[in-house]
N, C-alpha and C positions, 0 to 999 in steps of 0.2 A: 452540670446535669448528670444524673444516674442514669446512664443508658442499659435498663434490664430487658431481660424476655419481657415482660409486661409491655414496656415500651415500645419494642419493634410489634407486636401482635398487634397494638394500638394503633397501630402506623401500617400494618400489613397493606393495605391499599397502595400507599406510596411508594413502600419497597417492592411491589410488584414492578411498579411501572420503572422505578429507577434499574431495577433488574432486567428489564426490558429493554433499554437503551442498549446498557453496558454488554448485552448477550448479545444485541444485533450489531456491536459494536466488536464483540469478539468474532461474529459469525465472520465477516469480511476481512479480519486483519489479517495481513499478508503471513504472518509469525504465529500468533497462538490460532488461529481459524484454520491450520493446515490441517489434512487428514488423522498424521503421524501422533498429534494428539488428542488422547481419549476425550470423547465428550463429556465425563462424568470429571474430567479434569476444568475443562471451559466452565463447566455449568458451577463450579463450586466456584472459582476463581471470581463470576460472573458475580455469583450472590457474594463473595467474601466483602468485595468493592463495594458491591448496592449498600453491603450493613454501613462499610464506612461512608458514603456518599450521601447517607439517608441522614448521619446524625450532624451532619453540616448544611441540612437545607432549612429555608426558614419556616418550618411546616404552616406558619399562620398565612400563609398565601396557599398552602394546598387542605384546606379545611375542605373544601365543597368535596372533594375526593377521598379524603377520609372517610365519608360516611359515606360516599358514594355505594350505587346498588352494581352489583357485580357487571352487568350486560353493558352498564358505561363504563367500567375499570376496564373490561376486555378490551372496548374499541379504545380506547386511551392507551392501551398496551399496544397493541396492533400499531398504535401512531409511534409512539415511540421508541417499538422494533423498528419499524422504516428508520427513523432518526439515525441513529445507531446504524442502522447497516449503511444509509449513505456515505455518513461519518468514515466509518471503518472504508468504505469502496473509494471513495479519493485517496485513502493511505496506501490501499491494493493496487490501483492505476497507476499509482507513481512510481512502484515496485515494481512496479509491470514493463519499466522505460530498460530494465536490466536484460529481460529477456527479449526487449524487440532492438534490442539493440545487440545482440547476440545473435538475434537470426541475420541482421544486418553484418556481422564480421562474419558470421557462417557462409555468407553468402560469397566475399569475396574470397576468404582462404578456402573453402571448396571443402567445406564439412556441410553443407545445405542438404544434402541427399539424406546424410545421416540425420535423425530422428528418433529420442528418446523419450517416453512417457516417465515424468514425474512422479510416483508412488504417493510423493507427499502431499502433491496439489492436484493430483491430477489431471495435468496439461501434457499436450503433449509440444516438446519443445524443444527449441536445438543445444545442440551440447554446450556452444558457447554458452545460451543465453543460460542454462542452468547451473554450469559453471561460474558466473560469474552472478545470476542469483545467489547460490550458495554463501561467499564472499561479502556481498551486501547484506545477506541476514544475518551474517553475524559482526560485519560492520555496523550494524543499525543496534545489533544487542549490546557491541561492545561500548558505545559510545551512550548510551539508557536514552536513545531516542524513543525505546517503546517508555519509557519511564515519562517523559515529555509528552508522548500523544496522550499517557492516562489522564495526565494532569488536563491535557486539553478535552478530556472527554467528560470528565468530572467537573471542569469549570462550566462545558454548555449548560449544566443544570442551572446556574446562576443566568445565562444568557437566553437561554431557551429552557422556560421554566415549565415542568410536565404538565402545566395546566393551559401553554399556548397552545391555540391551533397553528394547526400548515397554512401556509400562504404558499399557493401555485400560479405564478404570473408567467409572463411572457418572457420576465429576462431569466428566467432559468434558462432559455434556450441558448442566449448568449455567453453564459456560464458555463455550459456544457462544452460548446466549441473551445472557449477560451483552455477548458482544463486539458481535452485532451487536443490541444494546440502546443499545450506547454508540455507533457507528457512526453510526445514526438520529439520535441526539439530539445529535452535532456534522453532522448535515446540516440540521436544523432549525434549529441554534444560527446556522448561516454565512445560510439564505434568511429565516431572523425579520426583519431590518429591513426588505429587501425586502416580504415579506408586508404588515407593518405600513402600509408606504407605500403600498401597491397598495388596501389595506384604507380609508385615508385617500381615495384618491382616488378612489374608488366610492364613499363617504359622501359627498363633496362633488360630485360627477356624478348621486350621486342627487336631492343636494337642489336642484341647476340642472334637474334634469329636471322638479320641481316644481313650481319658480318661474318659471322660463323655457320653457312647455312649445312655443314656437315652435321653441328649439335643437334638433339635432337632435344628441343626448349618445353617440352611437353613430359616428359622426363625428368627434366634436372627441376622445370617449373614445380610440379605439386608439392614436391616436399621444401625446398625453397618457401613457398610461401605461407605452407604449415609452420613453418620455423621461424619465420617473420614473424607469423602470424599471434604464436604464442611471446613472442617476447615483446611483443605489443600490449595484449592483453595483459600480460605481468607489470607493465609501466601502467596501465590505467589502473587494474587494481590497487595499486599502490596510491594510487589517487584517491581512494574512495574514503577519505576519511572525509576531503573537501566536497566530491561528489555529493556525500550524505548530508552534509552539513547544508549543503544550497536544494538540495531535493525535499527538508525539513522543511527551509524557511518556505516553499512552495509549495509544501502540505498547510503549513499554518497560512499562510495566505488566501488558500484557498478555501480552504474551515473555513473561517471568519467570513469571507464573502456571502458564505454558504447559509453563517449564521443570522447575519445582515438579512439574505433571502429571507429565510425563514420566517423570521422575525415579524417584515415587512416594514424594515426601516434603513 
């Protein structure tokens, strides 16, 4: 098939709404949704996807919306901005296990006080966790994980076709806990060895404080465990190729749950 202007204008209904997803899907991504990029950069990107996305759908199941009158194409938009930004906000949560798990090392190597506002995101957040955000967005670039969510944002069309409704049941609730259940326990998973080392080096600062009580352990401690601290951090970053790889498979898992909801099957 010839895919001309004619054709997309034919279809303009459709490519709204498939526009609509894929925006609410940029709004929330952890990587292109930051500040740092223009919005007239999202918004193109957004429609570049919707033209490709539009000429892979099977338009004979979205007939009614084709002709549809504006005032239902908006609330069908509306739905499928929501769609899209849930989408996109399971990918941001799971990004988010980097900086609470950096307030978690912050807290034991003794950078907790310190507090630096994000430019890009906007958060305000400790050095570790933006540190070691940093590192994961561009472990998640270098590996085309964003390249994998698109493809998983572009299959929901086939899965979640713009012409279902929402279904809101009761087990969304246990969805909810389950995600950020799991969330937590890859933030704990990435500052454990940190922890552990930090835990080590208070046991053996405790027992020079005993033995040696002329030292003064308060002292020789802070930077001690600053130096620990980062060569800890240097050993998990170095992890994060496997980190990202298991925090993927627990975005797609959780999609898919999501999709299932949705669905209501």
């Amino acid at each position: 098939m010839e895919y001309t202007l004619d054709y997309f204008i034919a279809h303009l209904n459709v490519l709204l709404l498939v526009f609509s997803r894929i925006a609410g899907y940029f709004v929330a991504d952890p990587i292109f949704g930051r500040n740092n990029l223009p919005n007239i950069f999202k918004l193109a990107l957004s429609l570049a996807i919707s033209f490709l996305i539009l000429t892979t759908l099977d338009l004979a199941e979205v007939e009614n919306i084709r002709t549809a009158g504006f005032f239902y194409v908006c609330i069908i938009a509306v739905k499928e901005f929501i769609v899209g930004l849930i989408i996109g906000y399971i990918v941001n949560l799971f990004f988010a296990v980097f900086m609470v798990a950096g307030g978690i090392v912050d807290t034991d190597v003794g950078f907790a006080i310190a507090r630096v506002v994000d430019p890009y995101s906007g958060y305000d957040m400790s050095i570790s966790g933006n540190f070691m955000f940093i590192f994961a967005a561009l472990a998640y670039l270098a590996i085309d994980a964003h390249h994998q969510l698109l493809r998983l944002v572009s299959g929901s069309f086939k899965i979640l076709p713009i012409s279902l409704n929402l279904n809101f049941r009761l087990e969304y609730l246990g969805f909810i806990i389950a995600l950020i259940d799991d969330m937590f326990l890859y933030a704990v998973k990435i500052a454990i060895p940190v922890v552990i080392a930090m835990f080590i080096v208070n046991v053996v600062l405790g027992i020079l404080a005993r033995t040696m009580p002329q030292m003064n352990v308060f002292v020789v401690g802070m930077p001690l465990k600053i130096f620990v601290g980062i060569i800890m951090i240097y050993f998990v970053i170095m992890q994060y190729d496997s980190i990202i790889a298991d925090i993927l498979k627990a975005i797609f898992n959780f999609e898919n749950q999501l999709f299932r909801l949705i669905k209501g099957s």
